[in-house]
PyMOL CGO cylinders between C-alpha atoms (Angstrom):
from pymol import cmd
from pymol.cgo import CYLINDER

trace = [
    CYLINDER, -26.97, -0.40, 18.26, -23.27, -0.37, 19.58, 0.3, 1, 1, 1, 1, 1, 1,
    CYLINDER, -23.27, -0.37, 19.58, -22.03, -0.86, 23.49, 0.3, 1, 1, 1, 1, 1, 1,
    CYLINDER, -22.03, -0.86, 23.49, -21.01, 2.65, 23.26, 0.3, 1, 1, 1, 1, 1, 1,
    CYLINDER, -21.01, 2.65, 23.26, -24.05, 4.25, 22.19, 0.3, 1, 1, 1, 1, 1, 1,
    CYLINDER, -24.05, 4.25, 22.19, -26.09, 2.25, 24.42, 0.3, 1, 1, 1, 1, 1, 1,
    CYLINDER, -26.09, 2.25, 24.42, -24.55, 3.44, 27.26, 0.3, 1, 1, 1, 1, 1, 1,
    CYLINDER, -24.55, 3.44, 27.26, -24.62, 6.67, 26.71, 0.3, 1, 1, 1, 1, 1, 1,
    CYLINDER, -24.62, 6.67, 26.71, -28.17, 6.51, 25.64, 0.3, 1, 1, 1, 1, 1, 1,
    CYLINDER, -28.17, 6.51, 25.64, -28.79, 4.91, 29.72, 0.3, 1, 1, 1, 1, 1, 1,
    CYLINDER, -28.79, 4.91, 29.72, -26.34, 8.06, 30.93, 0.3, 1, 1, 1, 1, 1, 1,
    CYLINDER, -26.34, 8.06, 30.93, -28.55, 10.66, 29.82, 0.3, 1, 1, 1, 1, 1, 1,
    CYLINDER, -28.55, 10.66, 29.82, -31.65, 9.30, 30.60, 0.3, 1, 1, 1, 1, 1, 1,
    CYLINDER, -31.65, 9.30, 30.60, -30.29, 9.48, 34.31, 0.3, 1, 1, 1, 1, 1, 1,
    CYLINDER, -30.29, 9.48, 34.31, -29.27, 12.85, 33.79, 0.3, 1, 1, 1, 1, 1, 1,
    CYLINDER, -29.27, 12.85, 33.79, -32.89, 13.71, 32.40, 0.3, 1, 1, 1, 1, 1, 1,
    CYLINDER, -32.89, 13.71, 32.40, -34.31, 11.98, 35.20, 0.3, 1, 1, 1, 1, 1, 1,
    CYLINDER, -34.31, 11.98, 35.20, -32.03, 13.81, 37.82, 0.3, 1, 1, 1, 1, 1, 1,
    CYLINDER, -32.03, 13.81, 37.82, -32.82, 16.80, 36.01, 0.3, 1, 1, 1, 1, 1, 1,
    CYLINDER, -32.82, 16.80, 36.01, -36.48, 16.36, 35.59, 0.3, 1, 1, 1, 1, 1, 1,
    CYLINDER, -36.48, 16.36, 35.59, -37.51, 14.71, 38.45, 0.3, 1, 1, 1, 1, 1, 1,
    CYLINDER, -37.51, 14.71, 38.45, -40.41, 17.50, 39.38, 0.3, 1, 1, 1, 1, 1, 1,
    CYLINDER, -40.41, 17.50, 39.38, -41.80, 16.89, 36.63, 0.3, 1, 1, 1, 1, 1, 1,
    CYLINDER, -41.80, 16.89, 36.63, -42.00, 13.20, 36.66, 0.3, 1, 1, 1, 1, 1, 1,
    CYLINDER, -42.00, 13.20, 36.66, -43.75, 13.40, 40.10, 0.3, 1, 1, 1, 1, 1, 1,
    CYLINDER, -43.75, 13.40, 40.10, -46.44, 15.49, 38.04, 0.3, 1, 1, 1, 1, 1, 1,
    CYLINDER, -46.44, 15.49, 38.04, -48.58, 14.86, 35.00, 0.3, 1, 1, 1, 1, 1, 1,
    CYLINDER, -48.58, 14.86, 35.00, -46.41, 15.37, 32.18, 0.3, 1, 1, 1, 1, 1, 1,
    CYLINDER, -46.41, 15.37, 32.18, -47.42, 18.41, 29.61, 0.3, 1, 1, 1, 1, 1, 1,
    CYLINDER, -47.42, 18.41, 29.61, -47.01, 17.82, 26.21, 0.3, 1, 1, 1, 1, 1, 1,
    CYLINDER, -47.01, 17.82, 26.21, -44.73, 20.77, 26.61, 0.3, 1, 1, 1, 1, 1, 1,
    CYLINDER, -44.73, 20.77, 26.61, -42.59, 18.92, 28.73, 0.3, 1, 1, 1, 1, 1, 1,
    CYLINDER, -42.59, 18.92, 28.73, -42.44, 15.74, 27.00, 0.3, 1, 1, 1, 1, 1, 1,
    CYLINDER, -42.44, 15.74, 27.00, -41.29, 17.60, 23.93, 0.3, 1, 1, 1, 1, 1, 1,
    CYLINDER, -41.29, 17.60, 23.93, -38.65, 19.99, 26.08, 0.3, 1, 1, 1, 1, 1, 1,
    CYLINDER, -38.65, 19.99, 26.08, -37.44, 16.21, 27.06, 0.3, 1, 1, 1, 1, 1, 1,
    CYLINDER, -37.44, 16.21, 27.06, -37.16, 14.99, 24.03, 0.3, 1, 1, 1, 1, 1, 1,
    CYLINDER, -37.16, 14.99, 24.03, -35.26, 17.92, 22.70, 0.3, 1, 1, 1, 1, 1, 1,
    CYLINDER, -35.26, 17.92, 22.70, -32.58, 17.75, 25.18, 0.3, 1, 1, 1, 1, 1, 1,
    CYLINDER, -32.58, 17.75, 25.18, -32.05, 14.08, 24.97, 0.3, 1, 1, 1, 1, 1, 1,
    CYLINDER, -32.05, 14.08, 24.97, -31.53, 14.56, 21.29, 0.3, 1, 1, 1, 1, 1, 1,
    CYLINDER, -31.53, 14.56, 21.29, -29.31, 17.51, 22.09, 0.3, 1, 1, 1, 1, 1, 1,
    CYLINDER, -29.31, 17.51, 22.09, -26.96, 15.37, 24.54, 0.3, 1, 1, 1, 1, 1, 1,
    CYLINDER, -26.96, 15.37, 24.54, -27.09, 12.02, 22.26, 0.3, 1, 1, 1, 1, 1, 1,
    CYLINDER, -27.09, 12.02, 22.26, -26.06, 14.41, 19.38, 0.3, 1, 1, 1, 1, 1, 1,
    CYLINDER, -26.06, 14.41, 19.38, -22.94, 15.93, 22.04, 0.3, 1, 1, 1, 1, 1, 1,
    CYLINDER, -22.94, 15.93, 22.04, -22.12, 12.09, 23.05, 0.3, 1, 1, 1, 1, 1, 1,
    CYLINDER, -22.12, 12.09, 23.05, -21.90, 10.88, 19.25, 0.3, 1, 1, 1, 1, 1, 1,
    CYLINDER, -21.90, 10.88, 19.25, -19.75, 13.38, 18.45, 0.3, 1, 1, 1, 1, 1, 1,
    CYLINDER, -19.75, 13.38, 18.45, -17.55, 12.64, 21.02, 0.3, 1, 1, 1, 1, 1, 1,
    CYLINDER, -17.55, 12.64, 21.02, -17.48, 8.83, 20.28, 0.3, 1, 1, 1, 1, 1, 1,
    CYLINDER, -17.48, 8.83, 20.28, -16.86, 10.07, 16.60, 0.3, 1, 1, 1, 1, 1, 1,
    CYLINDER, -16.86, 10.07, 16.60, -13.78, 11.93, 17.62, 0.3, 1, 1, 1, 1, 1, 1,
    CYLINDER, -13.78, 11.93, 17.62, -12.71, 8.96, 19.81, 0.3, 1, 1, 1, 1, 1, 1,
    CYLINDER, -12.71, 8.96, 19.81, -12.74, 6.84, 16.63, 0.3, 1, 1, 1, 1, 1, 1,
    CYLINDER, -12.74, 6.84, 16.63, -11.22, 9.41, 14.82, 0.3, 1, 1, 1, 1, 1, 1,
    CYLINDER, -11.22, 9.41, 14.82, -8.33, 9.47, 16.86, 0.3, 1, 1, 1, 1, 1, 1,
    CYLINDER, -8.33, 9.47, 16.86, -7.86, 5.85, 16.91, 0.3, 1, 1, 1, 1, 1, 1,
    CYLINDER, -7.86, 5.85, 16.91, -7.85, 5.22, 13.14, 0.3, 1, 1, 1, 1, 1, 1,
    CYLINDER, -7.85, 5.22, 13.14, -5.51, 8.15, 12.98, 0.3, 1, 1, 1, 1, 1, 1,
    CYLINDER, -5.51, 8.15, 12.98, -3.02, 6.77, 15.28, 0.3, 1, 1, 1, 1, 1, 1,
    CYLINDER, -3.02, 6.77, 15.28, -3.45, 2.81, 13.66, 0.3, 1, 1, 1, 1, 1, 1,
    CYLINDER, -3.45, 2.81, 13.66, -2.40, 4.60, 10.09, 0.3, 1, 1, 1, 1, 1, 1,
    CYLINDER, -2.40, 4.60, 10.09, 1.10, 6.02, 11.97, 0.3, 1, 1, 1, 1, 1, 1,
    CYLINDER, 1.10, 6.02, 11.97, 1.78, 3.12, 13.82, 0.3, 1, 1, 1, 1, 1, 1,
    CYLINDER, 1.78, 3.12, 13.82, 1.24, 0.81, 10.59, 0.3, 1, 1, 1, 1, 1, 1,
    CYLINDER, 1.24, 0.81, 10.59, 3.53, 3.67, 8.34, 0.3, 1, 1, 1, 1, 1, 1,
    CYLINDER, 3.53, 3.67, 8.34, 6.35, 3.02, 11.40, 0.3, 1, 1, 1, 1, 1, 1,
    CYLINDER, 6.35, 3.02, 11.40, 5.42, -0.75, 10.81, 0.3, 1, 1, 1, 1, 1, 1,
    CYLINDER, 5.42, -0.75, 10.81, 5.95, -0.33, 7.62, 0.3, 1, 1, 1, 1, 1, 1,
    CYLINDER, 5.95, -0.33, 7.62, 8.79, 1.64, 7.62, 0.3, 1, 1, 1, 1, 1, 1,
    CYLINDER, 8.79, 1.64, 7.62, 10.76, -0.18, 10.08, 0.3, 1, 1, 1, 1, 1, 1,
    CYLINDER, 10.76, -0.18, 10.08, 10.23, -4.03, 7.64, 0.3, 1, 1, 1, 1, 1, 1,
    CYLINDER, 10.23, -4.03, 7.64, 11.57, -1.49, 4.98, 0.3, 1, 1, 1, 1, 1, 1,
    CYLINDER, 11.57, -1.49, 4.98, 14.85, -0.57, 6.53, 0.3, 1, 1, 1, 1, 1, 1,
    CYLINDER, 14.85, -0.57, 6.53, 15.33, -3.95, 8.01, 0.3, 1, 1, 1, 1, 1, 1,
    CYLINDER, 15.33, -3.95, 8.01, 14.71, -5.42, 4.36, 0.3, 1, 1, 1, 1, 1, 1,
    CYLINDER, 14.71, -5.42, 4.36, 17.43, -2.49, 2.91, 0.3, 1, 1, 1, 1, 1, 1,
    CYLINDER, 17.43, -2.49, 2.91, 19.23, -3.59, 5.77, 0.3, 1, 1, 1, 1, 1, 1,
    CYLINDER, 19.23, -3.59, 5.77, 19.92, -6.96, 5.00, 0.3, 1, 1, 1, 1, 1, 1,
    CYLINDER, 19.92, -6.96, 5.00, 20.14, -6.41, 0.53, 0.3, 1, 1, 1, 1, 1, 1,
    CYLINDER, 20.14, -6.41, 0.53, 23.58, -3.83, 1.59, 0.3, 1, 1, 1, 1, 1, 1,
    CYLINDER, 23.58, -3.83, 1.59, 24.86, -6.27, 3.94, 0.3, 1, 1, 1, 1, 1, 1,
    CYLINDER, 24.86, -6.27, 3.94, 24.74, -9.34, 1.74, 0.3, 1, 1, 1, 1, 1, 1,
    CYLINDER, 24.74, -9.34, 1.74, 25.75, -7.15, -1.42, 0.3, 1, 1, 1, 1, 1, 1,
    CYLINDER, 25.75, -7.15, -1.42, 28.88, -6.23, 0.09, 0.3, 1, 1, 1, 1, 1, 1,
    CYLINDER, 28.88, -6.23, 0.09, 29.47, -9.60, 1.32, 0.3, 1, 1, 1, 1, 1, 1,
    CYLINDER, 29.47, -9.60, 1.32, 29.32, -11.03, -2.05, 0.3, 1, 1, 1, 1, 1, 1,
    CYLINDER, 29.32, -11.03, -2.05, 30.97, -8.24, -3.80, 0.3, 1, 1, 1, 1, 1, 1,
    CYLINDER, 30.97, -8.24, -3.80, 34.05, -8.58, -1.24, 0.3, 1, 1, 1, 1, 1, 1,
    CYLINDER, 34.05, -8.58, -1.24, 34.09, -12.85, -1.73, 0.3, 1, 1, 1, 1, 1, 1,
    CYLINDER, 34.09, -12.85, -1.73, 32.29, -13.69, -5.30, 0.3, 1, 1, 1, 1, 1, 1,
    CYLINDER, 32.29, -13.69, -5.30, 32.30, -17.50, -4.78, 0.3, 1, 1, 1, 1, 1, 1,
    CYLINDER, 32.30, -17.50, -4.78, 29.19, -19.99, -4.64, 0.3, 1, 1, 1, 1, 1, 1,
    CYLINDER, 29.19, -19.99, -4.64, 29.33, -23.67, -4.60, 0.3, 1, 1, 1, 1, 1, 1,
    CYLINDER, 29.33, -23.67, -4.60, 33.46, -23.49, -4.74, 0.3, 1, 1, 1, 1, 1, 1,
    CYLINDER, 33.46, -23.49, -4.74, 32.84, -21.42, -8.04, 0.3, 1, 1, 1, 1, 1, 1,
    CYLINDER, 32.84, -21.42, -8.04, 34.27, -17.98, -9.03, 0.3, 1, 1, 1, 1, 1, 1,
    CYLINDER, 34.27, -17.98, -9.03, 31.94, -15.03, -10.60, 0.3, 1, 1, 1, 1, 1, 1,
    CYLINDER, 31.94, -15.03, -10.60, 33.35, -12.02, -12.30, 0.3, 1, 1, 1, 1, 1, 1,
    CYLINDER, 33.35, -12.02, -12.30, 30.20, -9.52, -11.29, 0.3, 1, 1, 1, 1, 1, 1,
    CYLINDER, 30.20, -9.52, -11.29, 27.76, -8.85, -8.89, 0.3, 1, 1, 1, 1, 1, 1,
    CYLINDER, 27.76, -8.85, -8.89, 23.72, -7.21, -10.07, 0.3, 1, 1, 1, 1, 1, 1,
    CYLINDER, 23.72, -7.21, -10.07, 21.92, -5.22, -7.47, 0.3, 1, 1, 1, 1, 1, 1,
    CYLINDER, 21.92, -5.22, -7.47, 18.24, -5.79, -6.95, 0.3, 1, 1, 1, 1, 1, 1,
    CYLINDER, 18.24, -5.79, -6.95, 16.40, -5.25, -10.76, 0.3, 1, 1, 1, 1, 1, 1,
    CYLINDER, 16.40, -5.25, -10.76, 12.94, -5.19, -11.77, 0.3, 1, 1, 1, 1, 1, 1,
    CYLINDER, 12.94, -5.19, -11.77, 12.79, -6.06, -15.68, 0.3, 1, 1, 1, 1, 1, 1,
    CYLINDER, 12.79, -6.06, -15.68, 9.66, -6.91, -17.61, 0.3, 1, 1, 1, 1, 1, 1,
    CYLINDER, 9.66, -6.91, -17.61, 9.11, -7.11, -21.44, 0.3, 1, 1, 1, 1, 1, 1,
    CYLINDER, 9.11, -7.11, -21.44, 5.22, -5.77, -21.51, 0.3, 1, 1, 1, 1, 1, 1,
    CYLINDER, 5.22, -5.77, -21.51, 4.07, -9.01, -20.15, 0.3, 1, 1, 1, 1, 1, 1,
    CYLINDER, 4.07, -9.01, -20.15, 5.76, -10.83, -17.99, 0.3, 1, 1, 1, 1, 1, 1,
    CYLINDER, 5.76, -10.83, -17.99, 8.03, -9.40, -15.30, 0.3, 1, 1, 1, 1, 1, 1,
    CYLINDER, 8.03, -9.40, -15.30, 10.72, -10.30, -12.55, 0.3, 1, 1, 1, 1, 1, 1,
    CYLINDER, 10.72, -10.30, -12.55, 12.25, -9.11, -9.78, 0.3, 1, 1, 1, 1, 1, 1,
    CYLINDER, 12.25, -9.11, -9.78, 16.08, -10.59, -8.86, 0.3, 1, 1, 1, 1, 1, 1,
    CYLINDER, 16.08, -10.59, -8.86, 17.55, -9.27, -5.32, 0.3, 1, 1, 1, 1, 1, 1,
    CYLINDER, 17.55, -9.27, -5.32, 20.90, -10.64, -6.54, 0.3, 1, 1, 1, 1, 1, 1,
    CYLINDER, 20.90, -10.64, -6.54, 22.46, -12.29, -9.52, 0.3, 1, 1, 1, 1, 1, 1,
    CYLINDER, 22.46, -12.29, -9.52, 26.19, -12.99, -9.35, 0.3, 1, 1, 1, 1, 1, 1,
    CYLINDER, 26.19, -12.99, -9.35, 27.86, -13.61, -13.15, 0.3, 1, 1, 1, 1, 1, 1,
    CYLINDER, 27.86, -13.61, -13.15, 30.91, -15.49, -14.41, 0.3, 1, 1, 1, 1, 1, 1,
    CYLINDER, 30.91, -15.49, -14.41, 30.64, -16.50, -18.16, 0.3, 1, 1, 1, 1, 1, 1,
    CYLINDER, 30.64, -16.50, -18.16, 29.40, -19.85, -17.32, 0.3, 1, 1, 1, 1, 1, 1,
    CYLINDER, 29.40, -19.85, -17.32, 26.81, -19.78, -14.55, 0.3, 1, 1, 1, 1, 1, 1,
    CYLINDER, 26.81, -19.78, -14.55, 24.60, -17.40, -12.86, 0.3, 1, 1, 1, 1, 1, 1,
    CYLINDER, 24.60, -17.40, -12.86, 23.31, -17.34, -8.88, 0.3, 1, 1, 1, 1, 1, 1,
    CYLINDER, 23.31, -17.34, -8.88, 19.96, -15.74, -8.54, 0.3, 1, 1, 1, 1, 1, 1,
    CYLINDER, 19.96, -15.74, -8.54, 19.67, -14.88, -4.39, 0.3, 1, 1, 1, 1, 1, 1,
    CYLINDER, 19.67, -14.88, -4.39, 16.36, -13.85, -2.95, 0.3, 1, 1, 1, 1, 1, 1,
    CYLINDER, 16.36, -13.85, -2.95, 16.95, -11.40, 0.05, 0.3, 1, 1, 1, 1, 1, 1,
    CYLINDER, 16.95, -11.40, 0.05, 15.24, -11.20, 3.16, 0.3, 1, 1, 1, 1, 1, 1,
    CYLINDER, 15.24, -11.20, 3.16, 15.96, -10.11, 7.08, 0.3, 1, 1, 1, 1, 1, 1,
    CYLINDER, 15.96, -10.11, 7.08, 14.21, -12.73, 8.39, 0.3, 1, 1, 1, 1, 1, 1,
    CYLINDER, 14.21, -12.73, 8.39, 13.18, -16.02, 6.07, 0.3, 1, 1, 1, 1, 1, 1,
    CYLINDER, 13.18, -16.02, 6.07, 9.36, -17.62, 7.01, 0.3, 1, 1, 1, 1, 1, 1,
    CYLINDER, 9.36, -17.62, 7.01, 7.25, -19.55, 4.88, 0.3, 1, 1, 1, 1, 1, 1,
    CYLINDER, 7.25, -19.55, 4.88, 4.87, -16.80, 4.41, 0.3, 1, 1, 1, 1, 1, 1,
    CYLINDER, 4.87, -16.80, 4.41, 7.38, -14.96, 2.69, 0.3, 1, 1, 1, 1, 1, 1,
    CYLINDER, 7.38, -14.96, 2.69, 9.55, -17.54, 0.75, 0.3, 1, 1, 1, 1, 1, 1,
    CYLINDER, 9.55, -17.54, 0.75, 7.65, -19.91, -1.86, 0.3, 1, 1, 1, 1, 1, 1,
    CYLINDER, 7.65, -19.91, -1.86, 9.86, -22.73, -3.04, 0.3, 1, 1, 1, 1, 1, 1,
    CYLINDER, 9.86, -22.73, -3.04, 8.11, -22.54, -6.14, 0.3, 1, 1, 1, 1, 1, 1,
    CYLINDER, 8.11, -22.54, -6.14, 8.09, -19.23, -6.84, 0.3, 1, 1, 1, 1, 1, 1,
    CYLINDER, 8.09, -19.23, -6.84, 12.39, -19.44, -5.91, 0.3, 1, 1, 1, 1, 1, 1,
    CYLINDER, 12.39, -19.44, -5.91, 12.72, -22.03, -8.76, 0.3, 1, 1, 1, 1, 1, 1,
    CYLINDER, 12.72, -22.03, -8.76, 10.54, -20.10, -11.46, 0.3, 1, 1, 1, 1, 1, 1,
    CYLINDER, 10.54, -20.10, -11.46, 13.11, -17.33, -11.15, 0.3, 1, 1, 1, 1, 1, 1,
    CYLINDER, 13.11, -17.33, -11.15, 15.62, -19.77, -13.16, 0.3, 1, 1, 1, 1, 1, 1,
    CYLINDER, 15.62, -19.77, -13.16, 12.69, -19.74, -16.53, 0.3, 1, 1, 1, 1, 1, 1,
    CYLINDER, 12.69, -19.74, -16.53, 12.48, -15.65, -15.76, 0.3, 1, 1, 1, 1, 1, 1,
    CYLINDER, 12.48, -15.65, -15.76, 15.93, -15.41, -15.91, 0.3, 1, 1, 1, 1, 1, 1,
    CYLINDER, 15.93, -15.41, -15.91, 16.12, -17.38, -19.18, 0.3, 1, 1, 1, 1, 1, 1,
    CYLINDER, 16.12, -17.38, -19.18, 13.14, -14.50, -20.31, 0.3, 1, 1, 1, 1, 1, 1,
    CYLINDER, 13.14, -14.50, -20.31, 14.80, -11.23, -19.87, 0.3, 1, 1, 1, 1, 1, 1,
    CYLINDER, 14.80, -11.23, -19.87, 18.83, -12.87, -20.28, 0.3, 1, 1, 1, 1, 1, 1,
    CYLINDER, 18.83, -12.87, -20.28, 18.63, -14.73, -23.60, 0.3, 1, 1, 1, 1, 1, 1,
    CYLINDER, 18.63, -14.73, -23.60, 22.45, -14.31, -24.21, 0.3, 1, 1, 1, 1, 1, 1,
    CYLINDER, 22.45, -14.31, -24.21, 23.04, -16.35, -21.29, 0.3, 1, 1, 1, 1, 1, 1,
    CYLINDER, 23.04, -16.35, -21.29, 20.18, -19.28, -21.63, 0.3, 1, 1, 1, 1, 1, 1,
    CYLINDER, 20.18, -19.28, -21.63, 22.77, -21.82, -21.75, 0.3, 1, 1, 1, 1, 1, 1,
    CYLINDER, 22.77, -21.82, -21.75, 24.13, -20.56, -18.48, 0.3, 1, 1, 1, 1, 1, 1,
    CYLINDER, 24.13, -20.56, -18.48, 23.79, -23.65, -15.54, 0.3, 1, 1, 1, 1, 1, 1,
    CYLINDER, 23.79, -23.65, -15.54, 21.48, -21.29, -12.98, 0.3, 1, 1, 1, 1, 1, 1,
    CYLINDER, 21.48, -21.29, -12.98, 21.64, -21.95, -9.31, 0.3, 1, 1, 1, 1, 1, 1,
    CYLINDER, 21.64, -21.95, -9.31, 19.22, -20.31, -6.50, 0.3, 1, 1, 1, 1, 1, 1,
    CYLINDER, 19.22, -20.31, -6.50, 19.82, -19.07, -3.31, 0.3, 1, 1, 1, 1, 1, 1,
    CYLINDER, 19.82, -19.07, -3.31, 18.34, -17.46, -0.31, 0.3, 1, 1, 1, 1, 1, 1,
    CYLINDER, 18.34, -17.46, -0.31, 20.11, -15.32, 2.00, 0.3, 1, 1, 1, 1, 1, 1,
    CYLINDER, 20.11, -15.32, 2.00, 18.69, -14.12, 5.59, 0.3, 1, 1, 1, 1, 1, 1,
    CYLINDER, 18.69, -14.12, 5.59, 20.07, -12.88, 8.51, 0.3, 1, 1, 1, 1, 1, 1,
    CYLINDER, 20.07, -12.88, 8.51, 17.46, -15.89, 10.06, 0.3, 1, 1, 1, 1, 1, 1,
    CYLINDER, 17.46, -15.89, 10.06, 15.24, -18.60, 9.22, 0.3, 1, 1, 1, 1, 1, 1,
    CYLINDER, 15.24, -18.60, 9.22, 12.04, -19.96, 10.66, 0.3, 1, 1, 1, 1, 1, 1,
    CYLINDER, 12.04, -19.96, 10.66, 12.90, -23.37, 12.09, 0.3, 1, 1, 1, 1, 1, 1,
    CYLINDER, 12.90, -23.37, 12.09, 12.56, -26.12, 9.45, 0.3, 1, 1, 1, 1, 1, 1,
    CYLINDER, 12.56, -26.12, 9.45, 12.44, -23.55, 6.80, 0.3, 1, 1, 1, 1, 1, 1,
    CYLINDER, 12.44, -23.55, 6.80, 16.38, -24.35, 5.83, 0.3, 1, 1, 1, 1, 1, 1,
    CYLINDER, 16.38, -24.35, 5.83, 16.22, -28.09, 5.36, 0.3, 1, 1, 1, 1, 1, 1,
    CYLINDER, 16.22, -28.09, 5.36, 13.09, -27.63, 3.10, 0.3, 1, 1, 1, 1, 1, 1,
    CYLINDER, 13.09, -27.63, 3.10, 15.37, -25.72, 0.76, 0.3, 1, 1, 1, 1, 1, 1,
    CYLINDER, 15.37, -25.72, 0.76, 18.05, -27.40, 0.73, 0.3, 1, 1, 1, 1, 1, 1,
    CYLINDER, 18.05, -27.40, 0.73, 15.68, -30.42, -0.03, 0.3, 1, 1, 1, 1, 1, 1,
    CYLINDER, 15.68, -30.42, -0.03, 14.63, -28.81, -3.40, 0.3, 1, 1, 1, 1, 1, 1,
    CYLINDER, 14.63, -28.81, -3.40, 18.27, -27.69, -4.53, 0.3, 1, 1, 1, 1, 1, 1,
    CYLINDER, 18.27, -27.69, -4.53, 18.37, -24.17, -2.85, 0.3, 1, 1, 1, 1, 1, 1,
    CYLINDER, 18.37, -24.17, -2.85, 21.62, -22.99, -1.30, 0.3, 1, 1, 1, 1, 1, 1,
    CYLINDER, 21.62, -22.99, -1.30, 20.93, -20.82, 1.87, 0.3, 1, 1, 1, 1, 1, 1,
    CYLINDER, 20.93, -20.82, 1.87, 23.04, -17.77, 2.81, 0.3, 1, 1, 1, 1, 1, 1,
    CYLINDER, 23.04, -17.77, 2.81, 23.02, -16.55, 6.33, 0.3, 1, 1, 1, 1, 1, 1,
    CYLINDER, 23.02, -16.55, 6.33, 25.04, -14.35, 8.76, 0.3, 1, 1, 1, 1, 1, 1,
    CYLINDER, 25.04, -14.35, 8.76, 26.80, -16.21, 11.63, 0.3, 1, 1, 1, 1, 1, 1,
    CYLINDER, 26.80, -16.21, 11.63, 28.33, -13.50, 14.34, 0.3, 1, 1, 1, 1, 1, 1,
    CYLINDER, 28.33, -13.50, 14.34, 30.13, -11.49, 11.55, 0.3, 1, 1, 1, 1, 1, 1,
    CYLINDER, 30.13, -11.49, 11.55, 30.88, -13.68, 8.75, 0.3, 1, 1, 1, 1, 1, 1,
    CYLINDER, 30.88, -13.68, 8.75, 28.55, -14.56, 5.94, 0.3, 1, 1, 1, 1, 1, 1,
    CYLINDER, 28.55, -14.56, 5.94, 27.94, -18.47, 5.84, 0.3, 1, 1, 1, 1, 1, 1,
    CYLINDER, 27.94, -18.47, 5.84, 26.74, -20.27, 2.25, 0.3, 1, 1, 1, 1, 1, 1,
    CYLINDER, 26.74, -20.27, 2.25, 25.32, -23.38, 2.85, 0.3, 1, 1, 1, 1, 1, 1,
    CYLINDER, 25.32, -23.38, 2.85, 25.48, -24.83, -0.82, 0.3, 1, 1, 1, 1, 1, 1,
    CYLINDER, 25.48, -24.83, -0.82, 26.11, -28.79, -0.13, 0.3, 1, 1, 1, 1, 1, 1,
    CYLINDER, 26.11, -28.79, -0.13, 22.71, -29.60, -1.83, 0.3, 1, 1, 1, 1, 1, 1,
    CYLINDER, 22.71, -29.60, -1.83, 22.68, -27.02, -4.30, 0.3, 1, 1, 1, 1, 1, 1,
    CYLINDER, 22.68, -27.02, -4.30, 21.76, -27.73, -7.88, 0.3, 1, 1, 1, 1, 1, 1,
    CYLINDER, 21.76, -27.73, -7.88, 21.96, -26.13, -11.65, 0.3, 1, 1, 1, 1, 1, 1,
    CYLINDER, 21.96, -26.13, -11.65, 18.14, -25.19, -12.95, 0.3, 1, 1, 1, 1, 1, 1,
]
cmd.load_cgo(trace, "trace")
C-alpha cells in the first residue's frame, strides 16, 4: 500500500466519521454499514484518480524535460563537430604535418562490422582520426575503443592500409586527469583555448 493511498484512505475515514457521527452513537443498520461502505469506495475511487492524474502529469513533464535534456547534449555536441571542422579545414596540420582534405563525421559499415569517424584529415601518407566531444569524461571516451578506430579504419579504407594512422580527441574541456591518460597511450588532444584551437600532439604516435 503506498504513502499516498494510505493517507487518503485515513482522510476519508474522518470525513465518514464527521459525516456519520449520528449514526455511530447508534446501533449500526446493516443499511448503514453498507451506505458507508459505498461512499468510502466512492471517495477512494475520486482520490485514486486524482493521484493517477498527479502521476500522470509528472511522467509527462520528466519525458519534456529529458527531450530538452536531450536536445540541448545534441546541439552542444553539433556545436563543438562545426567548430573544430572549421578549425581544421582553415589550418590542416597535426603533429607539424600537412593534410590535403578534411572528412566530416561518417558512419560506414560493410554488413558486419561498422564505424563511426567524427573526423579524418588526409594527405597521401597519413591519416588523423579525431573523436569529437563538448565536454571529454571518462564515461564518454574509452581509450580502447579510440585506438580500435585505427583497425576500423584499415576495414572500410583498404587503399590507404599502409597509411601511418594517428588519433586524436578534440573537446572544448576535459575532466581533470582525463588529458594525461591520453597522451599516455599515444593520443593527441585538441582543445579550444579563448579563441584559438590548441593540438597537444607531443606524445602522439602512428597506429
Amino acid at each position: 500500500m503506498s504513502f499516498f493511498y494510505f493517507c487518503g484512505t485515513i482522510n476519508n475515514l474522518k470525513i465518514f466519521r464527521m459525516k456519520n457521527q449520528n449514526q455511530f452513537n447508534s446501533v449500526p443498520t446493516l443499511e448503514s454499514v453498507w451506505a458507508i461502505l459505498e461512499e468510502t469506495a466512492q471517495l477512494q475511487k475520486k482520490t485514486d484518480q486524482k493521484l493517477e492524474q498527479m502521476y500522470a502529469e509528472s511522467r509527462r513533464e520528466m519525458k519534456e524535460l529529458n527531450s530538452q535534456l536531450g536536445g540541448i547534449a545534441n546541439s552542444n555536441g553539433d556545436m563543438a563537430e562545426a567548430y573544430f571542422y572549421n578549425s581544421f579545414k582553415a589550418h590542416k596540420v597535426f603533429a607539424g604535418e600537412q593534410y590535403d582534405y578534411i572528412q566530416k563525421p561518417t558512419v560506414l559499415t560493410n554488413g558486419k562490422v561498422e564505424a563511426e569517424f567524427d573526423m579524418i584529415l588526409f594527405n597521401g601518407k597519413s591519416a588523423v582520426i579525431i573523436e569529437v566531444k563538448y565536454r571529454a569524461r571518462p564515461n564518454n571516451i574509452d581509450i580502447e575503443d579510440i585506438i580500435a578506430q585505427a583497425k576500423l579504419f584499415r576495414i572500410f579504407y583498404p587503399e590507404r592500409r599502409d597509411y601511418k594512422i594517428y588519433l586524436g580527441v578534440a573537446a572544448m574541456s576535459f575532466q581533470d586527469g582525463l588529458e594525461k591518460r591520453l597522451h599516455s597511450a599515444g593520443i593527441a588532444t585538441i582543445r579550444q583555448i579563448g579563441k584559438k584551437m590548441v593540438v597537444y600532439d607531443k606524445e602522439v604516435k602512428a597506429f
